[in-house]
VEXTOR-155351 format. One record per atom (N, C-alpha, C): residue number from 1; z, y, x; residue in one letter. Coordinates in steps of 0.02 Angstrom, whole numbers, plus 32768, in hexadecimal, padded with zeros to 4 digits. Example, Ala and Ser with C-alpha at 12.3 -4.5 7.8 and 13.67 -1.06 7.14 Angstrom:
<rs>
  marnu     w     v     u  loza
      1  8186  7EE4  8294     A
      1  8186  7F1F  8267     A
      1  8186  7F5B  8294     A
      2  8162  7F90  8282     S
      2  8165  7FCB  82AC     S
      2  818A  8002  8285     S
</rs>
This chain:
<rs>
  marnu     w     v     u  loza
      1  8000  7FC3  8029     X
      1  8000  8000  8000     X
      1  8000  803F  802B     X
      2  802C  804E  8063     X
      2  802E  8080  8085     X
      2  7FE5  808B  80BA     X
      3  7FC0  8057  80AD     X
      3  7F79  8066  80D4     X
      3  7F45  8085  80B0     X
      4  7F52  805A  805F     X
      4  7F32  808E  8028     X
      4  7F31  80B9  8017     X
      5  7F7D  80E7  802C     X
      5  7F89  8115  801D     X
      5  7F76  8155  8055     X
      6  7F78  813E  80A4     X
      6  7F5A  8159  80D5     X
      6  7F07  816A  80CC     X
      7  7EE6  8133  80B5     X
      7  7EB0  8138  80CD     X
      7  7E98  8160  805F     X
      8  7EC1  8173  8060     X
      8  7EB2  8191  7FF7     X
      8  7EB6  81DB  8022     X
      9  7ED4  81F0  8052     X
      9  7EF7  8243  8061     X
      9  7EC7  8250  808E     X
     10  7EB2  821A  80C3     X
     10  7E79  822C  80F6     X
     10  7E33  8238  80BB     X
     11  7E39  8208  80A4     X
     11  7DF2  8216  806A     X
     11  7DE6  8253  8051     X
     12  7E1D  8267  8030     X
     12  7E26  82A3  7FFD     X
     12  7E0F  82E7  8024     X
     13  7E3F  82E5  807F     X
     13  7E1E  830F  809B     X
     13  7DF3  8323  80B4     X
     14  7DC4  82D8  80CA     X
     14  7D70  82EB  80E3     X
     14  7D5D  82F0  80A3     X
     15  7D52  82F9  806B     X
     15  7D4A  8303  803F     X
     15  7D55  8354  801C     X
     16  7D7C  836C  8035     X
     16  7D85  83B2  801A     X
     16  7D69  83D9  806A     X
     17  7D60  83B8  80A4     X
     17  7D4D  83E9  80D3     X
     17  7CEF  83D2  80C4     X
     18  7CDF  83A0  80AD     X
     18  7C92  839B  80AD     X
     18  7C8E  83C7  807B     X
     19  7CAF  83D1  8045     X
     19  7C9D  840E  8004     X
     19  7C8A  8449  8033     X
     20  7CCA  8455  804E     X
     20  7CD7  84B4  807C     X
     20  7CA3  849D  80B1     X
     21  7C69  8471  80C7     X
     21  7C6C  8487  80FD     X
     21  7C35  84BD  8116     X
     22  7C0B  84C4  80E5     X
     22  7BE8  850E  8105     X
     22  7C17  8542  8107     X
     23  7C50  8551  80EC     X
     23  7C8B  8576  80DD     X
     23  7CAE  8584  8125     X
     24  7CB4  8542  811C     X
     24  7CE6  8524  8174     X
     24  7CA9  8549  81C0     X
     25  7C75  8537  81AE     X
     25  7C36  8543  81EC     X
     25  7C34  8598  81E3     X
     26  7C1F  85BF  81A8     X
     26  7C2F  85F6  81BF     X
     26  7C6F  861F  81D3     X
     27  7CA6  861C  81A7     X
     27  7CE6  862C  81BB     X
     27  7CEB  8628  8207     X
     28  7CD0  85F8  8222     X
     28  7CCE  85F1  8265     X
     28  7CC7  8617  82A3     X
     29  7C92  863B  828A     X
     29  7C73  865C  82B1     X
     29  7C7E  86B6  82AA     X
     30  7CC2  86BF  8278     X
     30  7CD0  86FC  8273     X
     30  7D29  8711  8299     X
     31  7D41  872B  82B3     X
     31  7D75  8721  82D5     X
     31  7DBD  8724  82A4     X
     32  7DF0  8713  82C0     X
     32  7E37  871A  829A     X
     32  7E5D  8714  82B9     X
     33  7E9A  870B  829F     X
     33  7ECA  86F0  82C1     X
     33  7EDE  868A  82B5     X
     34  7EEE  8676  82DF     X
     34  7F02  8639  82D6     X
     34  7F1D  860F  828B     X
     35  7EFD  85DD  8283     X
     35  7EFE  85BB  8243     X
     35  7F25  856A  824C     X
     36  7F57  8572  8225     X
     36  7F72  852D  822B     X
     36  7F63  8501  81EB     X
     37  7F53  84B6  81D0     X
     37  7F46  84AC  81AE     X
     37  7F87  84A3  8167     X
     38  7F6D  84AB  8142     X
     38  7F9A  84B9  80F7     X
     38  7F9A  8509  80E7     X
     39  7FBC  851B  8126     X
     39  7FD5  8578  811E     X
     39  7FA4  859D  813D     X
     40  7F7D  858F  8171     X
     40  7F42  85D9  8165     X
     40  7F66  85F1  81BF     X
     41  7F62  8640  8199     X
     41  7F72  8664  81C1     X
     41  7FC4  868E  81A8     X
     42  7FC0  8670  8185     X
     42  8003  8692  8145     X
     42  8058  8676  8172     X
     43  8045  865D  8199     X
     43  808D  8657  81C9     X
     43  808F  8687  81F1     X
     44  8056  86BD  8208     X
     44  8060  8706  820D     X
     44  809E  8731  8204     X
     45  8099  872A  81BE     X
     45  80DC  8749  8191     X
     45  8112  8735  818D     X
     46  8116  8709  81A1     X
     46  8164  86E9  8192     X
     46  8172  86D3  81E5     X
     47  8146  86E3  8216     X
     47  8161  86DC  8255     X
     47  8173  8726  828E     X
     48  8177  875E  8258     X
     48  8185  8794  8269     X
     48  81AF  87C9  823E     X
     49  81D4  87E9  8267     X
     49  81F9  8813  821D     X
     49  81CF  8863  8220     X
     50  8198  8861  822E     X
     50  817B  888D  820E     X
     50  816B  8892  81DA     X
     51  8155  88D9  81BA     X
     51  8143  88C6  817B     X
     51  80FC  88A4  816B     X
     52  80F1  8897  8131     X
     52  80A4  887C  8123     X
     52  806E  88AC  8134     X
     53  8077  88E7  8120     X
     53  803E  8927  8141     X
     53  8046  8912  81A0     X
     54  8062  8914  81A8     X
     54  8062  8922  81ED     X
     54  804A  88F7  821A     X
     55  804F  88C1  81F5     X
     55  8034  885E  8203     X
     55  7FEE  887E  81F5     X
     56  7FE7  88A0  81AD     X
     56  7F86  888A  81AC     X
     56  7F6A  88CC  81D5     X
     57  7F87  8914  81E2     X
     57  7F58  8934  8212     X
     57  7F5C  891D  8250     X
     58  7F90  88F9  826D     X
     58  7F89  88E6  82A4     X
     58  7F5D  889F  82BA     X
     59  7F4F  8880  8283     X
     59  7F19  8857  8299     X
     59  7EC6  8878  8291     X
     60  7EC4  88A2  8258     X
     60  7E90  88CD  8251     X
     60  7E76  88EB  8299     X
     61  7EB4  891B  82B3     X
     61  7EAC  8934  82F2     X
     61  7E80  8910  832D     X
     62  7E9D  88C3  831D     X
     62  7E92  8883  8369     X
     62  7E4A  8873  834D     X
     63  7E44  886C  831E     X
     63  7E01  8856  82FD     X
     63  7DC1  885D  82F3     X
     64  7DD6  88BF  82E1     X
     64  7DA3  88D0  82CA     X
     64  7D6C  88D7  82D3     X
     65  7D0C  88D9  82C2     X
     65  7D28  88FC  827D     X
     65  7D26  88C5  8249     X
     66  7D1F  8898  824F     X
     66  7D17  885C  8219     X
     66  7D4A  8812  8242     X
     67  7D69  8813  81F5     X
     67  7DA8  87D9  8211     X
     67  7DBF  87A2  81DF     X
     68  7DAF  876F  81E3     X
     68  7DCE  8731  81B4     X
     68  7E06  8716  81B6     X
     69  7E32  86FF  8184     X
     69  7E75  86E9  8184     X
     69  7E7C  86BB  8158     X
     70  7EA3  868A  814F     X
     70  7E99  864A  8136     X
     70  7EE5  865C  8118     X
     71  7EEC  8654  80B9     X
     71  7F36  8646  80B6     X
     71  7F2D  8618  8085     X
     72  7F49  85EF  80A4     X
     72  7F3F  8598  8087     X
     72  7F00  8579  8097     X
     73  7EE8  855E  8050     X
     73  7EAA  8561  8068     X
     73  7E69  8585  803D     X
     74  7E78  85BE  8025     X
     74  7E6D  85F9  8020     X
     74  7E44  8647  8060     X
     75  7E09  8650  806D     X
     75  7DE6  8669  808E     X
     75  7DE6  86C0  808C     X
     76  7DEC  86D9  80AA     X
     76  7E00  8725  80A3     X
     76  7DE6  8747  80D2     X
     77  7D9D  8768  80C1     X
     77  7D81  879A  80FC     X
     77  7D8F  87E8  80F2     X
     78  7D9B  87FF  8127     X
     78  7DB8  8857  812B     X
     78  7D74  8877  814E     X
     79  7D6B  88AC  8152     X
     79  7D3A  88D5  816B     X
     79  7D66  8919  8177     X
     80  7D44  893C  81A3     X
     80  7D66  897B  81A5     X
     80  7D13  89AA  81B6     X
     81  7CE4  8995  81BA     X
     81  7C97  89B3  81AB     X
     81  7C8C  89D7  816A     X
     82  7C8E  8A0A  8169     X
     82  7C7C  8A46  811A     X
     82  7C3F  8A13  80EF     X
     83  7C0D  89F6  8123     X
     83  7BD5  89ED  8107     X
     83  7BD7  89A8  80E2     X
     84  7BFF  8983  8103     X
     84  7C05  894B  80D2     X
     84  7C49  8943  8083     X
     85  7C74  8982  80AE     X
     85  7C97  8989  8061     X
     85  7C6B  89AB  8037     X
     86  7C3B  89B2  8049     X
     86  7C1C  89DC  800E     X
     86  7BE0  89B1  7FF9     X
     87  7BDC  898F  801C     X
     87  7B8E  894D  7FF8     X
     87  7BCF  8923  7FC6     X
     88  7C04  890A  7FDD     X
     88  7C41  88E2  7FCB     X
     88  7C57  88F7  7F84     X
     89  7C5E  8934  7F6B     X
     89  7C69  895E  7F40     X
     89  7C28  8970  7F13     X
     90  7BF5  896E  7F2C     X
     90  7BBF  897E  7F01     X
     90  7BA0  8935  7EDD     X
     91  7BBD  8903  7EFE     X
     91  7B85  88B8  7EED     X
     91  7BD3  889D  7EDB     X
     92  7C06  8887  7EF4     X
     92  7C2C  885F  7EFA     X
     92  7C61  886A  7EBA     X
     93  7C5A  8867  7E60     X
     93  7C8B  8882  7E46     X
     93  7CCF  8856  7E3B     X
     94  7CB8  8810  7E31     X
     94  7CDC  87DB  7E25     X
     94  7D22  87EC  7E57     X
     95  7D5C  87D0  7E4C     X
     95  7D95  87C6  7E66     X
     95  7DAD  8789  7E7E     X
     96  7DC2  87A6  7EBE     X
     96  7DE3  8750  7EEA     X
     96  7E0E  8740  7EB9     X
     97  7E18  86F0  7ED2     X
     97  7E6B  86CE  7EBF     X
     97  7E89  86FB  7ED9     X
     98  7EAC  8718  7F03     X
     98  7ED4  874D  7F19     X
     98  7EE5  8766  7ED7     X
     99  7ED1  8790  7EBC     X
     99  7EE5  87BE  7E88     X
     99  7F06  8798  7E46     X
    100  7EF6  8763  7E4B     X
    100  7F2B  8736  7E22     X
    100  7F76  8752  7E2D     X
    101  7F83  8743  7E67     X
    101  7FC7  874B  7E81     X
    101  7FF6  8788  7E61     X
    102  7FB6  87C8  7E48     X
    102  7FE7  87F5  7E1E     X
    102  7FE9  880C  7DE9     X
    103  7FBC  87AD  7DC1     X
    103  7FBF  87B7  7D7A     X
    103  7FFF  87C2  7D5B     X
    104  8041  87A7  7D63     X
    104  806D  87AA  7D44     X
    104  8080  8801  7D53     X
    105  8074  881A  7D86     X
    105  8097  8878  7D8C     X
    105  806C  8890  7D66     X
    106  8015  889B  7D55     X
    106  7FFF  88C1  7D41     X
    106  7FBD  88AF  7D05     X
    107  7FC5  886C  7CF8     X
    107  7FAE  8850  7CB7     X
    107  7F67  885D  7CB4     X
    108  7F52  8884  7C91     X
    108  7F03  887B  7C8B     X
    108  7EF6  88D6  7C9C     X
    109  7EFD  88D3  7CD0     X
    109  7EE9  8920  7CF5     X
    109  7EBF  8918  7D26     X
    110  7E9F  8964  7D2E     X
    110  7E71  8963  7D43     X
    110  7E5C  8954  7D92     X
    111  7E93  8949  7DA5     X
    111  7E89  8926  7DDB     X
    111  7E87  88DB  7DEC     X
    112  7EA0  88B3  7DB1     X
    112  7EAA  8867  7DB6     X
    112  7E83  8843  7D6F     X
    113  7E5D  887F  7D55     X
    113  7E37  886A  7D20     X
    113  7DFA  883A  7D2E     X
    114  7DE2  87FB  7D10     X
    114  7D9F  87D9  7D29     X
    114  7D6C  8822  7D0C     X
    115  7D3F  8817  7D2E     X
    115  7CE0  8843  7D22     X
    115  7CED  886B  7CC7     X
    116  7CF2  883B  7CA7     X
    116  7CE8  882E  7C66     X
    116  7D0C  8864  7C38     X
    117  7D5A  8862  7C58     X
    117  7D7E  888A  7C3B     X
    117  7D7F  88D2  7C5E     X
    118  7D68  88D3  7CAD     X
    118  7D69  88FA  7CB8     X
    118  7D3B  893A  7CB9     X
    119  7D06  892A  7CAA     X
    119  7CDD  894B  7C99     X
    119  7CD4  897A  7C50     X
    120  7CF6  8954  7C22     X
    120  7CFF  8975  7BEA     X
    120  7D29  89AE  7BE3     X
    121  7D7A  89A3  7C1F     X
    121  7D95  89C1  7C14     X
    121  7D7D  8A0A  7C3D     X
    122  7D5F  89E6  7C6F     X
    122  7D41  8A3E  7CA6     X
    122  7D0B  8A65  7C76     X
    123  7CE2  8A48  7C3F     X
    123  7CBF  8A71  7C20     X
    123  7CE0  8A9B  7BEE     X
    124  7D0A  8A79  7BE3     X
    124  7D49  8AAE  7BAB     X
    124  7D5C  8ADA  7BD9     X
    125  7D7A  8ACF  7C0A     X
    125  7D9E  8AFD  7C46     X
    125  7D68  8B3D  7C66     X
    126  7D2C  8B2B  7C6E     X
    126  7D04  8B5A  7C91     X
    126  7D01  8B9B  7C77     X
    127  7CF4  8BB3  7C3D     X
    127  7CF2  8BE7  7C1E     X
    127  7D32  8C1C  7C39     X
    128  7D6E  8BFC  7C47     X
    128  7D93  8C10  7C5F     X
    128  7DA0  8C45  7CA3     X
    129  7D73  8C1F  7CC7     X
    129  7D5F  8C2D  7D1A     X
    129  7D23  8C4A  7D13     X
    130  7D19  8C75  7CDA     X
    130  7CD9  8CA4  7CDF     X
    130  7CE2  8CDF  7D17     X
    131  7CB0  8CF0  7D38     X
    131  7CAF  8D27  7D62     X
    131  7CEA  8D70  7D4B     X
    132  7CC5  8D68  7D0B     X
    132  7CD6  8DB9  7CF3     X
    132  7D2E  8DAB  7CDA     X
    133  7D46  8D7A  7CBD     X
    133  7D83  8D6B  7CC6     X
    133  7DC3  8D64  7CEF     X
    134  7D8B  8D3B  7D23     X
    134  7DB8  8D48  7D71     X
    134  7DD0  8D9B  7D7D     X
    135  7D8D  8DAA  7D8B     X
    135  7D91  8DF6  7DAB     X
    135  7DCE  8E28  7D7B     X
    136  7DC8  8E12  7D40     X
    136  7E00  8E3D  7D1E     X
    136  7E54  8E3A  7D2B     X
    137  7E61  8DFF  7D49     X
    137  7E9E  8DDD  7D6D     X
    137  7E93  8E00  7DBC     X
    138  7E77  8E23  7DD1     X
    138  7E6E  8E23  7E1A     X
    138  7EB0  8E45  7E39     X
    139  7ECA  8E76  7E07     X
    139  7EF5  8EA7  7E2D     X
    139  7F3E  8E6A  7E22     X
    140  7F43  8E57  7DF1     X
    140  7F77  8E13  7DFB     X
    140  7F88  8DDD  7E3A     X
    141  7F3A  8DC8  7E4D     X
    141  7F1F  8DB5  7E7E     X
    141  7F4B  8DB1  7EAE     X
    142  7F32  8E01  7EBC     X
    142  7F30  8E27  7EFC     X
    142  7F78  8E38  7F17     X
    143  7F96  8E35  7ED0     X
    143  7FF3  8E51  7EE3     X
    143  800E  8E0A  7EFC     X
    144  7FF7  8DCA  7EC9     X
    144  8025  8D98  7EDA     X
    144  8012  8D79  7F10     X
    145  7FCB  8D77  7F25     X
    145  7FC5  8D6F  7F70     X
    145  7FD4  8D94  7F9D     X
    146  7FDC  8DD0  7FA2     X
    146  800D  8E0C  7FCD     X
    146  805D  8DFB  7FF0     X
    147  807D  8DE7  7FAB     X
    147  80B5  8DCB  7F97     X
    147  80B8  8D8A  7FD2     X
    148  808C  8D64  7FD4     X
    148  8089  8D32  7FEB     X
    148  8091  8D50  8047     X
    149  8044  8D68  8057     X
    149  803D  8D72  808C     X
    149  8076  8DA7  80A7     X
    150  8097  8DCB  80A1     X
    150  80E2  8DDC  80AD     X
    150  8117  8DA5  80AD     X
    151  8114  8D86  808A     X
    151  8145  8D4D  8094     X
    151  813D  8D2F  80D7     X
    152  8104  8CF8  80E2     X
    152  80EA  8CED  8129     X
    152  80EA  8D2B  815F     X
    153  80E9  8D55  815B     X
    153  80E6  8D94  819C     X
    153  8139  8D9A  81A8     X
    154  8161  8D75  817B     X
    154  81A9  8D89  817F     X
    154  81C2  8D48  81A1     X
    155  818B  8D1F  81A0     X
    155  81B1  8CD8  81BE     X
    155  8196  8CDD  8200     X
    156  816F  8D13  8230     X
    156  816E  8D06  8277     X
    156  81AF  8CF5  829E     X
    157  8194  8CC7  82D0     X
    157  81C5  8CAF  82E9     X
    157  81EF  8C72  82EA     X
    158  81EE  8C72  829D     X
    158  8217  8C22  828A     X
    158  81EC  8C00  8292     X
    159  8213  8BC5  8299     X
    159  81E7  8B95  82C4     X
    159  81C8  8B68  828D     X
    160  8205  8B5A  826D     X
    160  81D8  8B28  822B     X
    160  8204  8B1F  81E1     X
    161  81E5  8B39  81B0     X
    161  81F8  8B42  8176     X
    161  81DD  8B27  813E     X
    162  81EA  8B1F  80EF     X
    162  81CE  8AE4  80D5     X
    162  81AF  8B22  809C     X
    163  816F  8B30  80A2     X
    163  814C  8B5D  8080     X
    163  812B  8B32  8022     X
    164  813E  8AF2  8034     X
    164  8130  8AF6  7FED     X
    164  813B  8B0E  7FAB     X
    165  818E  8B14  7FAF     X
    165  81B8  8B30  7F78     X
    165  8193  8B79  7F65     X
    166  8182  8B94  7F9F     X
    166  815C  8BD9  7FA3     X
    166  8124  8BEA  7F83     X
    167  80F1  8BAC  7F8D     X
    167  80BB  8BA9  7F88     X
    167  80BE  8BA5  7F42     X
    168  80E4  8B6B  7F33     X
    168  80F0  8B70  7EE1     X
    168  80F5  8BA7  7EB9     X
    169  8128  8BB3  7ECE     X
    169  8140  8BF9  7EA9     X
    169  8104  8C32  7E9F     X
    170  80F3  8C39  7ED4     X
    170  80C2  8C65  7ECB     X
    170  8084  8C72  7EAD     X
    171  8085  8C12  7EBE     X
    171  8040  8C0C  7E78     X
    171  8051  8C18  7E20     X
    172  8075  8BFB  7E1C     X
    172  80AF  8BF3  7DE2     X
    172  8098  8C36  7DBB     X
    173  80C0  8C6A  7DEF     X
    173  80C8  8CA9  7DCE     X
    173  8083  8CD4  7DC0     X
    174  8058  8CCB  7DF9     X
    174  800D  8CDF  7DD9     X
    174  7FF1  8CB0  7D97     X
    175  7FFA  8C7C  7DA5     X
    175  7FD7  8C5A  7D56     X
    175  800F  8C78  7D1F     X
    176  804F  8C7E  7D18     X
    176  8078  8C9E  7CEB     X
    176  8058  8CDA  7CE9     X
    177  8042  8D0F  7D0B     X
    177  802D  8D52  7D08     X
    177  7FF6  8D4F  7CE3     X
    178  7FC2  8D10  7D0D     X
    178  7F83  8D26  7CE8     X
    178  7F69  8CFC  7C94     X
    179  7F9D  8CD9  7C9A     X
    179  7F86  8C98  7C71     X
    179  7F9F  8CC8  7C17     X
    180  7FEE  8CD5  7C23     X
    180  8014  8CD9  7BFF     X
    180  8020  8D25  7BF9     X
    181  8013  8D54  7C25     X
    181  801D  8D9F  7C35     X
    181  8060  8DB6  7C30     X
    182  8088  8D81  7C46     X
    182  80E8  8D82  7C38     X
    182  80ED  8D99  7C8C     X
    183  812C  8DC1  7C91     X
    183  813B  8DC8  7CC9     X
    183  8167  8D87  7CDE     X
    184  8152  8D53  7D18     X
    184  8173  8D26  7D37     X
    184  81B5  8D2E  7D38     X
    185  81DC  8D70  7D3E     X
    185  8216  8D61  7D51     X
    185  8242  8D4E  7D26     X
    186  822F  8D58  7CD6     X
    186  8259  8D66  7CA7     X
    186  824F  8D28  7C7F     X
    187  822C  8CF2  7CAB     X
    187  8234  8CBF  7C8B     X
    187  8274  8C81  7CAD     X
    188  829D  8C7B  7C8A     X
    188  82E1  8C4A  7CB2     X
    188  82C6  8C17  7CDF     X
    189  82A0  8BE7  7C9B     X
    189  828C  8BA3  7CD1     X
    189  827A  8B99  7D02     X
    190  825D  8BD5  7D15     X
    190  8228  8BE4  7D45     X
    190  823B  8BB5  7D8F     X
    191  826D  8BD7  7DA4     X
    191  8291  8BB0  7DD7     X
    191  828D  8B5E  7DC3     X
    192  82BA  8B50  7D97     X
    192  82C3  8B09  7D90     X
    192  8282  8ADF  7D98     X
    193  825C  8AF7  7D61     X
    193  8212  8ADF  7D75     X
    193  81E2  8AD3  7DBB     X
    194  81F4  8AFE  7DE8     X
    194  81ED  8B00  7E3B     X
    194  8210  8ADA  7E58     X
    195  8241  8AC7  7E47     X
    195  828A  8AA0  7E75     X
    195  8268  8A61  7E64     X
    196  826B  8A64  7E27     X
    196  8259  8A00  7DEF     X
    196  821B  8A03  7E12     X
    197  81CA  8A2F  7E2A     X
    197  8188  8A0C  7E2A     X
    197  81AB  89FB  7E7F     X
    198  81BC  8A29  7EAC     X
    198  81B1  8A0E  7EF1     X
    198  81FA  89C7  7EF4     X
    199  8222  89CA  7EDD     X
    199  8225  897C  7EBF     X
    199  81FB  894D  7EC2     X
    200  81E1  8971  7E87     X
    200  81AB  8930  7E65     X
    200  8181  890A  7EAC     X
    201  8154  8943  7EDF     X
    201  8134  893B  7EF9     X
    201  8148  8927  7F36     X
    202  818E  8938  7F39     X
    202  81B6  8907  7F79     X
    202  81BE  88B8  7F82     X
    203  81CC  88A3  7F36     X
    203  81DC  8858  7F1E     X
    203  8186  883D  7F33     X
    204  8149  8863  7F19     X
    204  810F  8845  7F21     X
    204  80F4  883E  7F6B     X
    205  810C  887D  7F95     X
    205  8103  886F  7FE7     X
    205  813D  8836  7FF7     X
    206  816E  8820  7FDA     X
    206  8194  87F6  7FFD     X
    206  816F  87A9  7FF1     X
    207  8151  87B7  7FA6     X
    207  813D  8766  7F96     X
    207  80F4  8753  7FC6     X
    208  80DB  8796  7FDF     X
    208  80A1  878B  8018     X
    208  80B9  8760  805C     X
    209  80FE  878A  8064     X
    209  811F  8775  80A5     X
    209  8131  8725  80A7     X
    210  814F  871C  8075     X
    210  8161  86E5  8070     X
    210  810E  86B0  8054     X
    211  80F3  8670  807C     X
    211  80C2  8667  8064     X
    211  80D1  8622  8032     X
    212  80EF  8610  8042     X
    212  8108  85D4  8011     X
    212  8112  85F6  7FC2     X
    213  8111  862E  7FBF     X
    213  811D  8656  7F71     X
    213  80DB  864E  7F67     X
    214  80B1  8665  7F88     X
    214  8068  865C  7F6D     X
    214  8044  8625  7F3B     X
    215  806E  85F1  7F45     X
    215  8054  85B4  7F18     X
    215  808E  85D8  7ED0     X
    216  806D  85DD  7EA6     X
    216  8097  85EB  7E54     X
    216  80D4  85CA  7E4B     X
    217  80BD  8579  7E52     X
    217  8110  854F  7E53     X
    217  813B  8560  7E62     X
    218  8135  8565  7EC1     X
    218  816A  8579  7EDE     X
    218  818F  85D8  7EBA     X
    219  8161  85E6  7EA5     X
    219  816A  864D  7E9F     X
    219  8196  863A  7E5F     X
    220  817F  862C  7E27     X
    220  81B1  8612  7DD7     X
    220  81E5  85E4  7DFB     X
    221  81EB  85C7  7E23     X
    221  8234  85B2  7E3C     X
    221  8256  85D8  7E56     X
    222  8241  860D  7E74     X
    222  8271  863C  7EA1     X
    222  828E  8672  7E75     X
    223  82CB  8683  7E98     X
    223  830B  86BE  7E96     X
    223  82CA  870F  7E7F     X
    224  829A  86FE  7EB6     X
    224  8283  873F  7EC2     X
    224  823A  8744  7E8A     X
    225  8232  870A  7E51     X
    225  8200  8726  7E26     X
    225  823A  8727  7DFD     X
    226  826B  8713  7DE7     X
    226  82BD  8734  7DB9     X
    226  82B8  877C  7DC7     X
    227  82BD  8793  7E01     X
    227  82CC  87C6  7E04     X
    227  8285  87F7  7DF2     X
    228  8259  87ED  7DFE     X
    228  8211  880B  7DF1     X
    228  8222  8816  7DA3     X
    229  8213  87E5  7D82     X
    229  820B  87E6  7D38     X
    229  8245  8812  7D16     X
    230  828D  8809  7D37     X
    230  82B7  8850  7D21     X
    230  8291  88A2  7D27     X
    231  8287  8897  7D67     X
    231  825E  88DE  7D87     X
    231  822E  88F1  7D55     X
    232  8210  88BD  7D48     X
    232  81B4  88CC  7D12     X
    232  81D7  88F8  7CC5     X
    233  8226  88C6  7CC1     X
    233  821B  88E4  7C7C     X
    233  8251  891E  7C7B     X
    234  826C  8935  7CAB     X
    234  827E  8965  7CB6     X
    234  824E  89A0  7CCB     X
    235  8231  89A5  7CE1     X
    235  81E8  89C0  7CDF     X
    235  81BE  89C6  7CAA     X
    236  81B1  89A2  7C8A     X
    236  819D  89AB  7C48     X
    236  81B3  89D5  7C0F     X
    237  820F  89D2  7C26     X
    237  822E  89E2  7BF9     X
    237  8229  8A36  7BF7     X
    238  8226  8A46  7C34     X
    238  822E  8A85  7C68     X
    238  81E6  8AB7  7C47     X
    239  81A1  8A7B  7C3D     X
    239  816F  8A95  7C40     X
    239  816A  8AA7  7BE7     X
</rs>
């Protein structure tokens, strides 16, 4: 029995590498970082306490301008060439498996939407992003990006600071300005809502870090999709 069972697992795998293997032959010939089999390149992350940004520009950096990474067995090419994000973007609308990963944070949006849905919703949305509409928001614009770029001119010097909360906020309060024509400040949640999203988006860089979360099973077993799904509906609640 245990020979049947050896030679059932050797089978299964020349078998899934003869599927991949034009997959396997080009991947080949594009550079990365080191691939172990099961996990990829995804022991990256969990063999450093950097953060996940700092893991992927720094392989970007070693790489560039075109770089492959294996997480699982899952294929992932990066570019840092204008010209091919922009053939990539003009031909390519469909969505990786990747974007699965943040169906449960952001449901059927427009960033994790399949073709189908998403398209319907950007033709409702466009009218929005008319020229002559923008331009009427400009002096809004112009203050809350001001706002911004003073903030950064105040951080010379420090060495390293966590600009997201910032970044948030600041977007926040221009879409409150322009969306709603309320002055940002005089809305309470406001804060809470900033605290709960870079939350939100902390728990989702950690489940990157960690690659064993990546399989669903393991993620609905863990402490840290408990804690996500509090976050979501506290956020929700906020929104």
């Amino acid at each position: 029995m245990t020979w049947i069972f050896i030679i059932s697992v050797i089978f299964i795998i020349i078998s899934i590498l003869w599927k991949k293997r034009w997959l396997l032959y080009h991947a080949w010939q594009i550079p990365g970082p080191f691939s172990v089999p099961l996990v990829g390149s995804a022991y990256l992350l969990s063999a450093t306490k950097d953060s996940f940004f700092e893991v992927v520009y720094r392989n970007l950096d070693s790489y560039r301008p075109v770089i492959k990474t294996w997480v699982g067995s899952e294929l992932y090419i990066a570019t840092t060439r204008p010209a091919d994000v922009d053939k990539i973007l003009t031909n390519c609308l469909n969505k990786s498996p990747f974007y699965e990963n943040f169906n449960d944070a952001m449901k059927h949006s427009l960033l994790t939407s399949k073709v189908s849905i998403w398209k319907e919703h950007r033709k409702m949305i466009n009218p929005s992003f008319n020229l002559k509409i923008l331009n009427s928001f400009h002096d809004t614009f112009v203050s809350y990006s001001t706002e911004m770029v003073k903030y950064l001119s105040d951080l010379e010097g420090v060495e390293q600071t966590n600009l997201l909360p910032v970044i948030w906020e600041k977007t926040l309060n221009a879409a409150l300005a322009t969306l709603t024509t309320v002055n940002p400040q005089v809305i309470k949640e406001r804060r809470r809502f900033i605290a709960v999203t870079v939350k939100f988006e902390e728990i989702l860089i950690q489940r990157f870090h960690t690659f064993w979360l990546l399989v669903d099973f393991f993620w609905k077993l863990s402490n840290l999709h408990k804690e996500h799904k509090e976050v979501f509906f506290t956020r929700k609640e906020t929104i």
